[in-house]
Structures are given as structure tokens and as C-alpha cells.
C-alpha positions as CSV (number, residue, x, y, z in Angstrom):
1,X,-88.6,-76.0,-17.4
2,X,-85.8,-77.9,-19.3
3,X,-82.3,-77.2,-19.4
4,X,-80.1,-78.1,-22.3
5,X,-76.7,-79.6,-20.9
6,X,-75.2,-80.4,-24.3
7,X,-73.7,-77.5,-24.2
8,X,-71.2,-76.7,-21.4
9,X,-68.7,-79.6,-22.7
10,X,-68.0,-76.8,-25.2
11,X,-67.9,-74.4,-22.5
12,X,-65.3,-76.3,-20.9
13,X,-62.9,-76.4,-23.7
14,X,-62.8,-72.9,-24.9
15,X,-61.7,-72.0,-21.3
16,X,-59.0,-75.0,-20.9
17,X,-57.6,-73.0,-24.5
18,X,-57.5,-69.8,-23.5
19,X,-55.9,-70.7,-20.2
20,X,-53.3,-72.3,-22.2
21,X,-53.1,-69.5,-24.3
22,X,-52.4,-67.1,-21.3
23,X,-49.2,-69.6,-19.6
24,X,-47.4,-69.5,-22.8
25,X,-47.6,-65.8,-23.3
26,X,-46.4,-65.8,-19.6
27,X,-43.4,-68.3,-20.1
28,X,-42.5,-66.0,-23.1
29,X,-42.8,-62.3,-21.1
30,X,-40.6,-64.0,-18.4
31,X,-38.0,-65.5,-20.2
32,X,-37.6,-62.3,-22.0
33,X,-37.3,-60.7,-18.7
34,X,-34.8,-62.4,-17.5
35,X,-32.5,-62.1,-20.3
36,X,-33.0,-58.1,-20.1
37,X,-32.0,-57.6,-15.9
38,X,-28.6,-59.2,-16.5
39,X,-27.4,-56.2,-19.1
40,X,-29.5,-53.7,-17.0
41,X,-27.7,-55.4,-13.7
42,X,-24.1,-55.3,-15.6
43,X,-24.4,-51.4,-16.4
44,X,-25.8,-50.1,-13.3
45,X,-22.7,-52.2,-11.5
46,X,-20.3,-50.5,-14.0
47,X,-21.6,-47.3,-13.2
48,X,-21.5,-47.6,-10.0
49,X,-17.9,-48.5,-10.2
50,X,-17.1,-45.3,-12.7
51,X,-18.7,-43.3,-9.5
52,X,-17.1,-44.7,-6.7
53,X,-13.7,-42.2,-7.8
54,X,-14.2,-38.9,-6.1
55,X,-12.6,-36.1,-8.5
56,X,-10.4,-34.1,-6.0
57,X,-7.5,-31.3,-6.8
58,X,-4.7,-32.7,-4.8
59,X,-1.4,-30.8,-3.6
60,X,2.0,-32.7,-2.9
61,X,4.1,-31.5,0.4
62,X,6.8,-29.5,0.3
63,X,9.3,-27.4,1.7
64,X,9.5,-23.7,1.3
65,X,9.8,-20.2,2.6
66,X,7.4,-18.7,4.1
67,X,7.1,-14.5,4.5
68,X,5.4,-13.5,7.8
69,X,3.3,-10.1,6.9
70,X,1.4,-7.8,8.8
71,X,-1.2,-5.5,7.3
72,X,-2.5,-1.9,8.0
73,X,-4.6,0.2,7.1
74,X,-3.1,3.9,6.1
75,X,-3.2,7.2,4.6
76,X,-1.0,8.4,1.9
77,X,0.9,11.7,2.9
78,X,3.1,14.2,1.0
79,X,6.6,14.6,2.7
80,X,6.1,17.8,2.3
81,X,3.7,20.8,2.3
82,X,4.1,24.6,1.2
83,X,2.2,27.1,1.2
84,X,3.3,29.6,-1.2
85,X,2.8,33.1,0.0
86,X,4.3,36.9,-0.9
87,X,7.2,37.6,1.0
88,X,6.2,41.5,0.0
89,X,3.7,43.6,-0.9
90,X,2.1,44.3,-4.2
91,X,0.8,43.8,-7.4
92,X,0.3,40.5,-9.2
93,X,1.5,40.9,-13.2
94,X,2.5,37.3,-14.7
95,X,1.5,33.9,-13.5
96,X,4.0,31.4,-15.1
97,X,2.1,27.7,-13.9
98,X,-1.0,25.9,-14.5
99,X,-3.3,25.1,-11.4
100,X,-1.6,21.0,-10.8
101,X,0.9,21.4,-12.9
102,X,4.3,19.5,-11.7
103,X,6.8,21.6,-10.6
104,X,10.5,21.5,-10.0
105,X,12.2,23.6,-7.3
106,X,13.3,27.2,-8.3
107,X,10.6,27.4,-11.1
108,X,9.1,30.4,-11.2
109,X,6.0,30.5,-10.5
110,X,4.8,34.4,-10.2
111,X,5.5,38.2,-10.7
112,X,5.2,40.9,-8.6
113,X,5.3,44.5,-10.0
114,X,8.9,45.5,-9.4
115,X,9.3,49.1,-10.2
116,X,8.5,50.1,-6.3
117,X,11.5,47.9,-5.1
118,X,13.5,48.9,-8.1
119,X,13.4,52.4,-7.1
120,X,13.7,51.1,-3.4
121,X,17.0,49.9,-4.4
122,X,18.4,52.3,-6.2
123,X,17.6,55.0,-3.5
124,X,19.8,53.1,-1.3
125,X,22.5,52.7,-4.2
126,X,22.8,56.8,-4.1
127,X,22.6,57.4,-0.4
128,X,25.7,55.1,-0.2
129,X,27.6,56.7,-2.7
130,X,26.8,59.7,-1.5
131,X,28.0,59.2,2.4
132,X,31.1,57.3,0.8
133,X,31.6,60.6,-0.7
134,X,31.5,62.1,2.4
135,X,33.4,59.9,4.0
136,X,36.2,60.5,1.8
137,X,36.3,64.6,2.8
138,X,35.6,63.7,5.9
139,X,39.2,61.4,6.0
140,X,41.3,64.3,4.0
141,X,40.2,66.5,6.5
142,X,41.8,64.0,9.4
143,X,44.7,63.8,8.0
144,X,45.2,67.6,7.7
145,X,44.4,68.0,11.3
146,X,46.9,64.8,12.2
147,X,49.8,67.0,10.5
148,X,48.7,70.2,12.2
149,X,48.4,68.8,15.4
150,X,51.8,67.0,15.2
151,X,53.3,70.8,14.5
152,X,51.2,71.8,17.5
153,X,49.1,74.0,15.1
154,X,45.6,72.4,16.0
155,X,44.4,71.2,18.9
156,X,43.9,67.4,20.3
157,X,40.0,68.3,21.0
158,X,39.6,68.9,17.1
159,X,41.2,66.1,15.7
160,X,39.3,63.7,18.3
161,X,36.5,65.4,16.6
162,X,37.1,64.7,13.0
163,X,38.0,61.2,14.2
164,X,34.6,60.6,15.3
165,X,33.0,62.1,12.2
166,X,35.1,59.8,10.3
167,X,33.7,57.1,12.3
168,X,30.2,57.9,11.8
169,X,30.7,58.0,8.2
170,X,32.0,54.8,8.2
171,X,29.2,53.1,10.1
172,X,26.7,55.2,8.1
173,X,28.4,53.5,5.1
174,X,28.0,49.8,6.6
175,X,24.1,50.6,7.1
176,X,23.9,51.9,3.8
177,X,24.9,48.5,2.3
178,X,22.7,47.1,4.7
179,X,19.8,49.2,3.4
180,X,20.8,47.9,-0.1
181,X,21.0,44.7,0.7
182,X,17.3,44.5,2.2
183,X,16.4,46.5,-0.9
184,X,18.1,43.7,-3.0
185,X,16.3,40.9,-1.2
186,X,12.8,42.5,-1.8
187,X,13.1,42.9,-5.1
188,X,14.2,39.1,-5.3
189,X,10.8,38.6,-3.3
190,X,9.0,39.9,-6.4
191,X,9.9,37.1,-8.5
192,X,8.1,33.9,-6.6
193,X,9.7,30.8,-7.0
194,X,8.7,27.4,-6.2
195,X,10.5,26.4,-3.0
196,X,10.1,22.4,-3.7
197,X,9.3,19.8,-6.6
198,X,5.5,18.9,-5.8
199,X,2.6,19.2,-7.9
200,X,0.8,23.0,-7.6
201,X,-2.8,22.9,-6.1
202,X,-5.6,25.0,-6.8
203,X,-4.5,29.1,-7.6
204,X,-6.1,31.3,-5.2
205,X,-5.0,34.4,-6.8
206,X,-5.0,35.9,-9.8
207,X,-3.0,38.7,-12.4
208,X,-4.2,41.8,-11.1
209,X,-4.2,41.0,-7.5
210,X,-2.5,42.7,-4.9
211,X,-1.3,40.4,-2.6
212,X,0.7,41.1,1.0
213,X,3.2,39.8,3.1
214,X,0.6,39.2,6.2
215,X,-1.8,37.4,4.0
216,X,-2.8,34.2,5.3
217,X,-4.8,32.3,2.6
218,X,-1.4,32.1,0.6
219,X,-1.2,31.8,-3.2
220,X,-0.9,28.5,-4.3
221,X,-0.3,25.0,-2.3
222,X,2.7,22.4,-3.3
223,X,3.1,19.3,-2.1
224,X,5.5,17.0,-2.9
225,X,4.6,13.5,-4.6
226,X,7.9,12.3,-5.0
227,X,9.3,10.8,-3.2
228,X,5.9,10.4,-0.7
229,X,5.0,8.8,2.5
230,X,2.6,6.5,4.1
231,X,1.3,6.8,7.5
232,X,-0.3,3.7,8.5
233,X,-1.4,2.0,12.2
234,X,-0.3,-1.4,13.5
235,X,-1.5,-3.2,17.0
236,X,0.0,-2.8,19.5
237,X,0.9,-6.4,20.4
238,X,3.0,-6.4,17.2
239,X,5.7,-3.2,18.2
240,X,8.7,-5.9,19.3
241,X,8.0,-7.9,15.9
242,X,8.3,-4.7,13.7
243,X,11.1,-2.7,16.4
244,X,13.2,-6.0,15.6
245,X,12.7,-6.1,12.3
246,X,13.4,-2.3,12.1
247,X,17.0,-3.0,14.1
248,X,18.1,-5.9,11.5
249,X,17.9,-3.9,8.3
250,X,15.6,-2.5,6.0
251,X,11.8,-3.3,6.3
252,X,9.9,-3.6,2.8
253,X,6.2,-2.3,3.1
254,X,3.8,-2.4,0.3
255,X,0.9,-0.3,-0.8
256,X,-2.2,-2.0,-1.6
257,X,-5.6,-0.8,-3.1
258,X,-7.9,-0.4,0.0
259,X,-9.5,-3.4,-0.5
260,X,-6.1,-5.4,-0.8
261,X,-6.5,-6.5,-3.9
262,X,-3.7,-4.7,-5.9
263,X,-0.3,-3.6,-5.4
264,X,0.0,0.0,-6.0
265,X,3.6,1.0,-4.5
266,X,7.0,-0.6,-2.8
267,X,8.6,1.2,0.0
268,X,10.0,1.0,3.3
269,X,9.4,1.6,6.8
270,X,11.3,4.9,8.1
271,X,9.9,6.4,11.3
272,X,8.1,4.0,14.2
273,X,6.0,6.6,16.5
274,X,8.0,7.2,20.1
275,X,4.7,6.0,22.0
276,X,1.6,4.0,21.7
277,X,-1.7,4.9,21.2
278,X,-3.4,3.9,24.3
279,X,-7.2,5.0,23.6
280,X,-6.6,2.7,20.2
281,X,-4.1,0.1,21.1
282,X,-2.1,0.6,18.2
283,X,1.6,2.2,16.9
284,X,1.7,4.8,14.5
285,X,4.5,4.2,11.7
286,X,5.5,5.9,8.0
287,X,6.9,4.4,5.0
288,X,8.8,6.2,2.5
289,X,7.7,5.2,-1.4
290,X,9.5,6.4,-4.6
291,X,6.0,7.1,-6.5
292,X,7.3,7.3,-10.1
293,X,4.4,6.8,-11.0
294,X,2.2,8.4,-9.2
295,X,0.3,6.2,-8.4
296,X,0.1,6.8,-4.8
297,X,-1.8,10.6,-4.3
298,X,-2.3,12.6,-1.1
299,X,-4.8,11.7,1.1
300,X,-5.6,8.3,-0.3
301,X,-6.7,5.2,1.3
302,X,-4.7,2.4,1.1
303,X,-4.0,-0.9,2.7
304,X,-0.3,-1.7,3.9
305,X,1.6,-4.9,3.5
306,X,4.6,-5.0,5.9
307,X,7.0,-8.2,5.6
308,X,8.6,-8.6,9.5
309,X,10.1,-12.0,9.4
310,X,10.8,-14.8,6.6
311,X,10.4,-18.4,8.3
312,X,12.8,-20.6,6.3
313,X,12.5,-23.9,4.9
314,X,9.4,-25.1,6.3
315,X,5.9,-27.3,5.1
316,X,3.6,-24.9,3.5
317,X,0.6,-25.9,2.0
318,X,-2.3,-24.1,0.8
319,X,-5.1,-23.2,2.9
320,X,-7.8,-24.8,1.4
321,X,-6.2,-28.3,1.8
322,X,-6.8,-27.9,6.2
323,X,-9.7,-28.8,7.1
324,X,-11.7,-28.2,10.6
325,X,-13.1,-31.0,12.2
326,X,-14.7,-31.7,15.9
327,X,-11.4,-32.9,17.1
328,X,-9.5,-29.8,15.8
329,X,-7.5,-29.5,12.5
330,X,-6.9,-32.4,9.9
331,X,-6.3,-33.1,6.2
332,X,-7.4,-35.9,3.6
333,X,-4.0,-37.5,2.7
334,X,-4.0,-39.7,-0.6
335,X,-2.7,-42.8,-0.3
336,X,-0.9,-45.0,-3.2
337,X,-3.8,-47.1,-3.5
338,X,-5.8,-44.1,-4.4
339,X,-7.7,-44.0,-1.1
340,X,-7.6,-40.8,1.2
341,X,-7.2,-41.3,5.3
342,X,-8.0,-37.9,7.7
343,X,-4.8,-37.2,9.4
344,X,-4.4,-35.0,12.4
345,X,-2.2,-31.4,12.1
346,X,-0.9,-28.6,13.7
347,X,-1.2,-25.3,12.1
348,X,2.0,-22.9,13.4
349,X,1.4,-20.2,11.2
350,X,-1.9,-19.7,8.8
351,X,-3.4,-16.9,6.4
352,X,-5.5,-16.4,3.6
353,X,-3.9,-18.4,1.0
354,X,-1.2,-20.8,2.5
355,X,-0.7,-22.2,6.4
356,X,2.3,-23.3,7.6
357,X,2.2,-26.8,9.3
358,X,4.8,-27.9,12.2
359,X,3.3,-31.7,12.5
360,X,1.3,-34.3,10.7
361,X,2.6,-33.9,7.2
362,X,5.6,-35.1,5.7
363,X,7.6,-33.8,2.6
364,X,6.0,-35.8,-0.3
365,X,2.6,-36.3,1.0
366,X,0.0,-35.6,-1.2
367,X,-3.1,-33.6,0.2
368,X,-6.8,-33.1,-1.1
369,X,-7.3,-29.2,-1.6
370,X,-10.8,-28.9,-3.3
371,X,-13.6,-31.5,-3.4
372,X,-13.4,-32.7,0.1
373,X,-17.2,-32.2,0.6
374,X,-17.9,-35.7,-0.6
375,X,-14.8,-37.6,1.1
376,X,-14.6,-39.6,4.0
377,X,-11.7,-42.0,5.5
378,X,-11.5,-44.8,2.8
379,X,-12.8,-43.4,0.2
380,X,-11.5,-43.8,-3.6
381,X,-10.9,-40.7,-5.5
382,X,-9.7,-39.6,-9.0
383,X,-6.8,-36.9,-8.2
384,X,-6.0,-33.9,-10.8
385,X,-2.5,-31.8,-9.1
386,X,-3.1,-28.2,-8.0
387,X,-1.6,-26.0,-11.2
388,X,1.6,-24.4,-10.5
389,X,0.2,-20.6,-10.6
390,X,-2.4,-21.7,-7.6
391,X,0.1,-23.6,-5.7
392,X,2.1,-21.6,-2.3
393,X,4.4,-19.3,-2.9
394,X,6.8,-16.6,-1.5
395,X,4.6,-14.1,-2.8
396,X,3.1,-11.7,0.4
397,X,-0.5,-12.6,-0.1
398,X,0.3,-16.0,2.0
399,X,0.7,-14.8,5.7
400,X,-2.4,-13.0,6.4
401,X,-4.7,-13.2,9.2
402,X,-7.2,-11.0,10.6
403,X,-6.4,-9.3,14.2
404,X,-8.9,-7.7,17.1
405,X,-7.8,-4.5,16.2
406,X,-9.0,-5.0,12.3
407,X,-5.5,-5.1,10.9
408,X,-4.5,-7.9,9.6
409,X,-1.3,-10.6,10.2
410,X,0.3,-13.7,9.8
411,X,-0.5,-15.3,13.5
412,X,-0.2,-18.4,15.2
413,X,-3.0,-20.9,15.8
């Protein structure tokens, strides 16, 4: 068999082309790459360097007063409860108030028939004037008897007697006017007034009725909004706070929604309980409140704010800015080159919104108070101040910190 050779010169050279071919298309695809990883190099390094600034909220040190509260939870209470009842018997013929209507004291608020008490009265009007006219014969006839006995013409036995019988007029006169009085004073009975301001309750009688004196269910329930009272609970372990406070001067206690989230009265502390609860732990106390509005009602829940001491001039920063760490309490102070450091702090008094601090900050420092999940010591950050509204103030919401007994007050860590 013969094999033609002329051919693979040919072969050969086709090959050595397309090899040639390939290393030029090669040289091209690199050179371009290389001129491409530079820019890509230079923007991922700029970016880098826009994201090496940490946006935090930063707060800068100062010096302020601080309000030390504690907090309660309480019941609103009238000052004052009646029970309007009949003083007298009979029959119910105008009603002059509206089931919670507001009253004021010496309103009238119902009728009773009077015509049996009228002629009560007048029945004791006659049986005066008729004794007084007895008396009056009764005294002519003494002083006949005191000239015939001085001319020895009647005896001292009879004039001792008409004495007497003058006598008994007399008192029989006195109880008369008694009997007219009492007459008088149930026939007022028969016009029900309201014996405080308050605001009426439900009517539990109607016209019609007969109502008596030994009823017990009353007629209508008053209880008096304004001004109104508080009774709240405090622990125990806070009775020589509040008994001092108490002794300087007035003590300001708020009202609060139940769950503490809006104001609802101001008032003050009055009446701290002679003795301690010892099954609870805790003080009983009462405030007094205004209630113009009435916006506090018997019988409602509430949530007390009482302010005991004012600490003055002191660093108070916001809460948010202290942070826990495993070697106790710290916060990320910004330096001037931008860069935060972890400083140690003490914390001498701390509550929901602000802490007071008594070392490791100076007046003029400049705290991180959000965005310290991504900090550590060193790092760069982009810093935007805390807005005036959020930053600590002498407003009652600062000082709060829960206690054992579920109250809540500014305490010491």
C-alpha cells in the first residue's frame, strides 16, 4: 500500500496559522483586561472608603437637672360619697334632676307630698296659741290671789297653787314651740336637697313612690368629682424618701393613663397611711386633684407619677447612649478625629429615658446614642446630633425604673 506524503507540508502550515491566529487574539483579550481591573480596582477602593463612616446619632454632655420620680399604681376616689335618702315618710310628687346630672349643693333635687306635715304644723301652731291663752288666765288669776292674800283674804296654799299652774302653762308653752319646731323641720324634710356638689348616680326611685325614713337602698347616689382624690400604693422601702419630701413642702403627683403613657391630672400628695402594709410591703397614700375637667372619674385605673427629690446640676444623658458590656457599663465617645473609643461609666441614677452619670464623662463629650450595633474602638463614623425634642430633659418621664414590688422609680445602679 502507498502513502502519499506530499501532503502534510500543508498540514503543517495551516496549524502554525491558526496557532498564531489564537496568541494574538490572546495578547488582545489580556491587554484589554488589564486596562478594565484598574477602574474596577479604583471604585471598589472608593467604595470601600464611602463605607468605612458608620452613620451614628450622637449626643453632646451636659449638665442639667434631674427629677427623681416614683410611680404607682392607683385608684381614683371621690372625696366624698352620699347617699341621698328621705329623712320622712311619704309620697314622691316632683323629681327636679336628671340620673348623672352635675349638681351643686342645696339643689333641689326631690318632693315629698307636704300636706301631712303641713297640717302637722299647723296643729302645733294652734295648740300653742291655745295654752298661751291659757296661760294668760292662768297669770290674771295669780295676781288676784297675790292681792287677796297680801289682805289676808286668801290663803298661802291657794296661791302656791295657781303658781304652779302658771308654771305648767309655761313649760306646756316651751314644748309647744318645740312640737312646732319638729313640725317645721319635717316639712323642710319634704323638700330633698342635694347635700354636696357631685355628679347624681343612677335614680332608684321614682314620682309615685312612697319612700321612708328607714329605707336603706336610698334615692339617688352623689359623689363628688371636684375636687377628687387618688389612692395609690408605694413600696415600702421608699416611706423616708416620700415622709421627707412630705415635711419640706408640697409634693406634686401626677395622674397617668394606666399604661403611663398620658398625663391625665396634676395634684398633690395629702394623707400618707399611719402604718405599712405588711402582707404587701407597701404604704398606702392619697392625692388631692382639681379635676376641671373631669378627666379623672371614680373608680378608674390610673398610674401615679410622684416627683420626691430634684438632683441639681448634674451629667444626664440619654439612655440609649449606655451601653452594657462584659466588664459593666460603658459608652462610645466620639473623638475629634471622628473615631469613637469605649469608655468606662458609672450610672448613679437611671430610668427609662435618661441616666444620670457620676464618672466617666465629662461636660462637652460627645456620645453615640443609636447605631452602636456596628461600632467597635477605632472605628470611623459619620455623626448626625440627637434633635432637641429627643434630647434629656426635666420633664418626669426621665427617672423611672422598675421595682420588686411592680411600682416603678428612679433607683440607683
Amino acid at each position: 500500500m502507498a502513502i502519499n506524503l506530499t501532503r502534510r507540508p500543508k498540514l503543517s502550515a495551516a496549524l502554525f496559522g491558526i496557532l498564531a491566529l489564537a496568541a494574538v487574539a490572546y495578547g488582545l483579550w489580556y491587554e484589554l483586561l488589564g486596562s478594565v481591573k484598574p477602574v474596577e480596582a479604583a471604585a471598589q477602593g472608593t467604595s470601600n472608603q464611602a463605607a468605612a463612616k458608620i452613620p451614628v446619632t450622637s449626643f453632646e454632655v451636659k449638665k442639667t437637672d434631674f427629677p427623681v420620680h416614683i410611680y404607682g399604681l392607683g385608684v381614683v376616689s371621690p372625696f366624698r360619697t352620699v347617699t341621698v335618702k328621705s329623712r320622712v315618710d311619704g309620697q314622691i310628687t316632683k323629681v327636679f334632676f336628671k340620673q348623672g346630672q352635675m349638681v351643686k349643693e342645696g339643689d333641689p333635687l326631690l318632693q315629698i307630698d307636704q300636706r301631712p306635715f303641713t297640717a302637722a304644723l299647723e296643729q302645733a301652731v294652734a295648740k300653742k296659741a291655745q295654752d298661751e291663752a291659757n296661760l294668760k288666765n292662768d297669770q290674771l288669776n295669780l295676781e288676784r290671789f297675790q292681792k287677796l292674800a297680801k289682805q289676808q283674804f286668801e290663803t298661802q296654799q291657794n296661791l302656791d297653787a295657781q303658781q304652779a299652774l302658771v308654771d305648767q302653762m309655761t313649760a306646756q308653752i316651751k314644748g309647744d314651740q318645740a312640737a312646732i319646731d319638729n313640725a317645721q323641720t319635717n316639712l323642710g324634710y319634704t323638700s330633698i336637697k342635694a347635700p354636696i356638689s357631685g355628679r347624681t348616680g343612677f335614680r332608684l326611685v321614682d314620682p309615685g313612690n312612697i319612700v321612708h325614713a328607714a329605707d336603706t337602698t336610698g334615692i339617688v347616689t352623689i359623689a363628688q368629682l371636684q375636687p377628687i382624690a387618688v389612692q395609690f400604693t408605694e413600696p415600702e422601702e421608699q416611706l423616708q424618701a416620700i415622709d421627707k419630701a412630705y415635711d419640706s413642702g408640697e409634693v406634686p403627683v401626677e395622674a397617668l393613663t394606666s399604661d403611663g403613657t398620658r398625663t391625665l391630672s396634676q395634684g398633690k400628695l395629702v394623707i400618707i397611711d399611719n402604718s405599712v402594709n405588711q402582707a404587701t410591703g407597701t404604704i398606702s397614700l392619697k392625692a388631692r386633684f382639681d379635676n376641671k375637667d373631669n378627666a379623672l372619674w371614680p373608680g378608674l385605673s390610673v398610674t401615679t407619677r410622684m416627683l420626691i427629690d430634684t438632683r441639681k446640676d448634674v451629667i444626664v444623658v440619654p439612655q440609649d447612649g449606655v451601653q452594657h458590656g462584659p466588664s459593666g457599663l460603658f459608652a462610645y465617645v466620639i473623638g475629634d478625629n471622628g473615631k469613637v473609643s469605649a469608655r468606662p461609666i458609672k450610672v448613679s441614677q437611671s430610668g427609662d429615658a435618661n441616666a444620670v452619670v457620676s464618672e466617666g464623662l465629662n461636660v462637652g463629650d460627645r456620645i453615640v446614642v443609636a447605631g452602636q450595633s456596628r461600632l467597635f474602638d477605632g472605628a470611623l463614623v459619620d455623626e448626625k446630633p440627637l434633635v432637641a425634642s429627643a434630647a434629656p430633659t426635666t420633664d418626669a418621664s426621665a427617672s423611672v425604673a422598675q421595682t420588686k414590688s411592680g411600682s416603678k422609680t428612679g433607683s440607683a445602679d
